[in-house]
N, C-alpha and C positions, 0 to 999 in steps of 0.2 A: 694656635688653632682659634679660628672665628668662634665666640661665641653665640649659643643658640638664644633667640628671641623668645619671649613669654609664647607668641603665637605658635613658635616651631616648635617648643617645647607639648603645647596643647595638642598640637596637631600626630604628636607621636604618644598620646595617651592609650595605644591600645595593652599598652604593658598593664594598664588599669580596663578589666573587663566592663562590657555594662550589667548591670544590674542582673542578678540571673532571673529569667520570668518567671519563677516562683515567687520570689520577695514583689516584685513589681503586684502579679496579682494578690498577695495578701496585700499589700498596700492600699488594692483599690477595693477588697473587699473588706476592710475595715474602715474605709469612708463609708462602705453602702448601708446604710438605716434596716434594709430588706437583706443583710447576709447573716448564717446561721454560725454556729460555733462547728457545726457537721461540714457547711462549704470550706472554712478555713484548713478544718481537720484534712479534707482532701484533696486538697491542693498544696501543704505539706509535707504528706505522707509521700507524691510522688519523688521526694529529695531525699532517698535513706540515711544521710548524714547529715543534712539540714534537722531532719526527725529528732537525730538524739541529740546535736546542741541544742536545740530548743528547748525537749525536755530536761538536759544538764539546766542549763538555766533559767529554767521555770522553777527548777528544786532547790537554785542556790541561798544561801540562806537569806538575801536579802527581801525575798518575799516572806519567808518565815513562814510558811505552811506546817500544821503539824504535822499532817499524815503526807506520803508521798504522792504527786502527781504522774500517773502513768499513761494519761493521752491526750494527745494535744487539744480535743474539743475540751477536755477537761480542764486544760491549762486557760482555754481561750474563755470560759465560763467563770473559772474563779478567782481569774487576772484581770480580766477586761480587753478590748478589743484592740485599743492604743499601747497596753503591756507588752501582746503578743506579736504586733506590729513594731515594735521596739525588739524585743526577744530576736524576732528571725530575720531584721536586718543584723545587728548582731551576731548572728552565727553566721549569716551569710557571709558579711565582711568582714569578717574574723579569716579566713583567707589569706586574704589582701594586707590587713594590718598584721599578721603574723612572719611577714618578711624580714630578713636583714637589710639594716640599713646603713649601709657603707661607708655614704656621706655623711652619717651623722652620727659613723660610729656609735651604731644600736645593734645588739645582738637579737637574733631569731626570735621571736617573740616579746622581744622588751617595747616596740611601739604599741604592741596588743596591750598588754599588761598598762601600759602610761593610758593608751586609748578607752580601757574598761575603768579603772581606776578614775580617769576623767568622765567620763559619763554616771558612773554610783556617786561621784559625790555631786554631780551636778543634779543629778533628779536628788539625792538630800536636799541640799540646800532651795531647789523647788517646793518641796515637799516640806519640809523644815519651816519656810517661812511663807507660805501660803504662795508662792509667786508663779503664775504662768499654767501650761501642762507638764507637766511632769516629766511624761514619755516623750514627747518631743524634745524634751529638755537634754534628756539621756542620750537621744540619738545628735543631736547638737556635740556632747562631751565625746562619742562616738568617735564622730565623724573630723574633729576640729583639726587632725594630724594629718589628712589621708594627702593631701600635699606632698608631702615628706616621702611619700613612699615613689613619687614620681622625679619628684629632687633629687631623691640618691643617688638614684641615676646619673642624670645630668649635672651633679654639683662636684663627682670624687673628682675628675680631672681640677677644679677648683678649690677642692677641698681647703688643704694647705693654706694659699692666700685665702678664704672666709673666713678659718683659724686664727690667724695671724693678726688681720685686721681686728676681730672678736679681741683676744688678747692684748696688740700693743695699742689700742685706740679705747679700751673699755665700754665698748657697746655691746646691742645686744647681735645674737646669730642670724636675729631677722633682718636688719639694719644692716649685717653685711652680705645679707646674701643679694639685699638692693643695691649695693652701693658694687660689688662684685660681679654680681650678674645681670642686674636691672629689675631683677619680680625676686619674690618668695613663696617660698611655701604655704603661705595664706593664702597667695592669688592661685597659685594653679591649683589648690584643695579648694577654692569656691566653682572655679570650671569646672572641676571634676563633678561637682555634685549639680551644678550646672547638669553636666549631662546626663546623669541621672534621674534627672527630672525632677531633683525635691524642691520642695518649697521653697520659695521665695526670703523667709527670716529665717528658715534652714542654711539655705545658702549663704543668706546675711553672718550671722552666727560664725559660720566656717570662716569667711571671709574676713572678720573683724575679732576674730576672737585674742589678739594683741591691742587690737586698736577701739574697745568697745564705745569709745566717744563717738564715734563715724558712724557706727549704727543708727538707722531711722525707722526702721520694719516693724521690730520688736525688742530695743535697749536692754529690757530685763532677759532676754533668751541670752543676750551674744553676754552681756554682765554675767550670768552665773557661770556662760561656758568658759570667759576670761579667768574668774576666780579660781573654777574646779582645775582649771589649768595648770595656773601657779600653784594651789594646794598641792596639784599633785604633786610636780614637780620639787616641793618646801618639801614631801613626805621620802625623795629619792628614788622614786617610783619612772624608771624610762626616762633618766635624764637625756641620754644620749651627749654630746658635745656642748648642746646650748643650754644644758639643765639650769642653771642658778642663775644666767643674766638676767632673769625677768624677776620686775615686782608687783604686787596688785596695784592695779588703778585705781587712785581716789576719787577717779569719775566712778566707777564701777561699784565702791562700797558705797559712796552716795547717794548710788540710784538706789542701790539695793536697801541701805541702812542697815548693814549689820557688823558696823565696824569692829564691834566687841567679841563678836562670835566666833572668827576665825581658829581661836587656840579651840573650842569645844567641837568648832564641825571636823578638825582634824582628828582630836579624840574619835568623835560617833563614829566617822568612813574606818579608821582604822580596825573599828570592832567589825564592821561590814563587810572588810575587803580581808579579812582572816578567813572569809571561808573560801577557801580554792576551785568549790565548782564554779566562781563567778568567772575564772581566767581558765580554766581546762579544758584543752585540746585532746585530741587524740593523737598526735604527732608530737605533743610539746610535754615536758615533764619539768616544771616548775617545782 
């Protein structure tokens, strides 16, 4: 059977929804300098399950609130605008990244789990060592796999030989899914958010999140999202098939300078990602 082209593969992304207009407009209404904690709260509310993951993970513990948060103006006042913004893409595409994945030999929920898991440590390590935003950071760690969920698809008839190559050649999964298929899952996960509309070192980020030398936008975004990647990965966190081929880049601690830190940011996230409403679904029972 012909194989399908990067284009042809793009061009059948509708198995990947756009954006639902809810996330779009908070998006747009946490650029605006003139929106209120009341505007965002209402334009939430119209998504009754959008509502409670947002609240699940406003309460997770890695905001660390003492008392509990019970409404979203509430959550958007004591988080800030870029949290909440972060928060309800998140629930949104929690969705999406809650799929099995076939081709990559990933069960129901375990790219969600690899995909949250990459995003708490990537806003740490933001946060940890003063570098970038934060919240943009997070949705970078986010977002870094959504690739893979359109790969699956198209790669199970290949499966097998990408295995095989991966195995008798010692490389890594992404190396053969080029050299098997001619693109990977980095390049159709940058179109995807391509068509999403995010940002431009968003999409850099997604796109290079293996290869953070190549970045030119913003090096320290796609560096943490590369790091949080492999940590996760080093933690056994949603290996799927390619878990272990990959190692951090020495471009990447470079940029960043934290070559010594790695064994302790593994500690921190793991105390972070012990609390379970960071990954809980209402369909998933982890």
């Amino acid at each position: 059977m012909k194989k399908l082209t990067l284009e042809q593969v793009i061009n059948k992304v509708e198995d990947i929804p756009a954006l639902p207009s809810v996330v779009s407009e908070i998006m747009a209404l946490t650029e605006d300098p003139d929106s209120t904690p009341q505007d965002i709260e209402k334009v939430v509310l119209r998504d009754q399950s959008l509502t409670a993951r947002v609240l699940r993970l406003a309460n997770s513990a890695y905001y660390g609130f003492p008392r509990r948060i019970s409404t979203i103006s509430e959550a958007t006042i004591l988080l800030g605008f870029r949290a909440i913004r972060s928060i309800t893409l998140s629930a949104a595409v929690s969705n999406v990244l809650v799929r099995e994945l076939p081709g990559y030999k990933m069960a129901k929920g375990e790219l969600w789990r690899h995909s949250q898991t990459c995003a708490i440590t990537a806003r740490h390590i933001a946060r940890k060592f003063n570098i970038g935003n934060s919240e943009e950071i997070y949705v970078a760690g986010l977002l870094h796999d959504i690739g893979k969920v359109i790969m699956s698809h198209y790669i199970e008839d290949d499966y097998i030989e990408v295995v095989n190559k991966v195995i008798s050649e010692n490389i890594t999964f992404l190396d053969a899914e080029e050299e098997i298929l001619g693109f990977n899952h980095a390049q159709v996960g940058y179109r995807i958010a391509e068509k999403w509309n995010l940002p431009p070192d968003l999409v850099e980020a997604i796109a290079y999140h293996h290869s953070p030398e190549d970045a030119t936008l913003d090096p320290h975004m796609t560096c943490i999202t590369h790091i949080a990647d492999v940590i996760t990965m080093m933690m056994g966190i949603g290996l799927g098939v390619d878990g272990m081929a990959y190692s951090i880049s020495d471009y990447a601690i470079d940029v960043l300078d934290i070559d010594t830190d790695i064994d302790s940011i593994i500690a921190e996230v793991s105390d972070i990602i012990a609390d379970e409403s960071s990954f809980s679904r209402d369909d998933l029972h982890f």
